[in-house]
N, C-alpha and C positions, 0 to 999 in steps of 0.2 A: 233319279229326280224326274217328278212330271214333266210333261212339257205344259207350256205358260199358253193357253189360250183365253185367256182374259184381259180385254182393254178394258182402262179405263182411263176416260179422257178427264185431262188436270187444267187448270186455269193457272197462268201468272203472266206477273205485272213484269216487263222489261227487267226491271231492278234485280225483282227474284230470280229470274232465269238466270240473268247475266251473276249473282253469285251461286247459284248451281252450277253451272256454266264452271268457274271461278275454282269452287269445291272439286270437284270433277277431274277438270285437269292438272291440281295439283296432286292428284290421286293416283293419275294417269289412267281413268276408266271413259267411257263415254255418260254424259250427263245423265240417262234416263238407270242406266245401271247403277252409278250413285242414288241417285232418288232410291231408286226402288230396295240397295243394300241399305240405305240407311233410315229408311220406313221398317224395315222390319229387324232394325239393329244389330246389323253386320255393315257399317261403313266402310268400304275397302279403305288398307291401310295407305298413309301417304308416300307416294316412291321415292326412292333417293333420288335427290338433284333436284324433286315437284315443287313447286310452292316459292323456291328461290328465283331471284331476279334471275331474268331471261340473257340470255346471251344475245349480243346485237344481231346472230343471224339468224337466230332463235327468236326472237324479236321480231324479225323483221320475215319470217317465214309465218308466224301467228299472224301479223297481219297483212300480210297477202292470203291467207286462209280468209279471214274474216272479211277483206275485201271483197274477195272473189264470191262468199258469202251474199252479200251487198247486190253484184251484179247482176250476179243469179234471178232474185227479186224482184230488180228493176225489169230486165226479160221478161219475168212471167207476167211481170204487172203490163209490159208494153203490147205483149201479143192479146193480153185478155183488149186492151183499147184497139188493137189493131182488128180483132174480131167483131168487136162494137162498132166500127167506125168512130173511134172519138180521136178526131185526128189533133186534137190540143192536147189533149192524153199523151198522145203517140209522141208527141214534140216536147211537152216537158220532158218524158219517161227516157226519150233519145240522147233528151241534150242529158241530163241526169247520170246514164250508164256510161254517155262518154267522159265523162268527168272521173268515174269513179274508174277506166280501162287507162286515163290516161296515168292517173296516181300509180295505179300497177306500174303501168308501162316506166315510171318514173324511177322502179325498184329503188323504194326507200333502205335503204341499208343502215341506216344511223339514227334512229331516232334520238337520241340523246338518253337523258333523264327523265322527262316524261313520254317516253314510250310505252310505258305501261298504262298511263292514263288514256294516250293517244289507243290504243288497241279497246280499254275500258269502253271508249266513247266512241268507236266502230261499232263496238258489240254491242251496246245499249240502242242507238240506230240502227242496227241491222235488224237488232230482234224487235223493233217497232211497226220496220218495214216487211218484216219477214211476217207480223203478226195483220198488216196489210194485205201483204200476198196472199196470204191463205184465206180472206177474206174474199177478196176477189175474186180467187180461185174458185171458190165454193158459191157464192153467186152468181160468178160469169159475169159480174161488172163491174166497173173500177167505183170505189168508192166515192163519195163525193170531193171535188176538186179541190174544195179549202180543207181534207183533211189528208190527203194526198200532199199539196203543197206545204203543210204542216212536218210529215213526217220526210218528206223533202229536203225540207233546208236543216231538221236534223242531220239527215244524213248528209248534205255539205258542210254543214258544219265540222259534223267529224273526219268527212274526206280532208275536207283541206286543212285541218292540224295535222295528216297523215304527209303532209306532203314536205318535204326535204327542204 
């Protein structure tokens, strides 16, 4: 087999990703490797145990992944304001990751019944935030403040269904 030196950069909307995302790990592959076997129709098959309801620790390990995901974000977003001087930047984006270390720290172990939804609506906010950060990242400045505080209380919204 060649080796693969060709990018090519793809566009999606939260929704799309988060069922790539979805497809993927019921696969057990990482998302881009699904894309890419099922663009050229070899979809890796689905593994035993994939695709079924998660086990609460199983559960509850996806979203502290997707959290931790989450915090990530908020960091890169807070050092890019920290680099600006935007110190209202700095203090949303502070109070913001501590919200989302405290949920860790709260190790939800039980989500119930909608735990699945509850992880859904991480990951739909994460990849909103995350499609912020890269934003940032590659201008070197925080976006504007009412679209920041926008993707913001997404992501409290979903932190605190995450919460026990």
């Amino acid at each position: 087999m060649s080796r693969r030196t060709l990018r090519k950069p793809t566009r999606w909307t939260p929704e799309e990703w988060a069922q790539v995302e979805r497809a993927a790990a019921d696969r057990g592959v990482p998302p881009l490797r699904y894309v890419r076997e099922a663009a050229l129709g070899t979809p890796p098959a689905p593994q035993p145990g994939r695709g079924q309801p998660l086990t609460p620790a199983r559960r509850a390990r996806s979203l502290w992944h997707q959290l931790a995901r989450v915090g990530n974000n908020l960091h890169q977003l807070r050092r890019v304001a920290e680099i600006d001087g935007d110190d209202d930047g700095v203090r949303v984006l502070t109070a913001a990751a501590g919200s989302v270390e405290y949920v860790i720290s709260a190790a939800p172990t039980m989500l119930g019944a909608r735990g699945d939804e509850v992880i859904a609506s991480v990951i739909e906010a994460g990849n909103a935030l995350n499609a912020l950060a890269h934003r940032a990242n590659t201008a070197e400045e925080l976006p504007p403040m009412d679209a920041l505080r926008s993707v913001l209380a997404q992501v409290e919204k979903a932190v605190r269904e995450a919460l026990p």
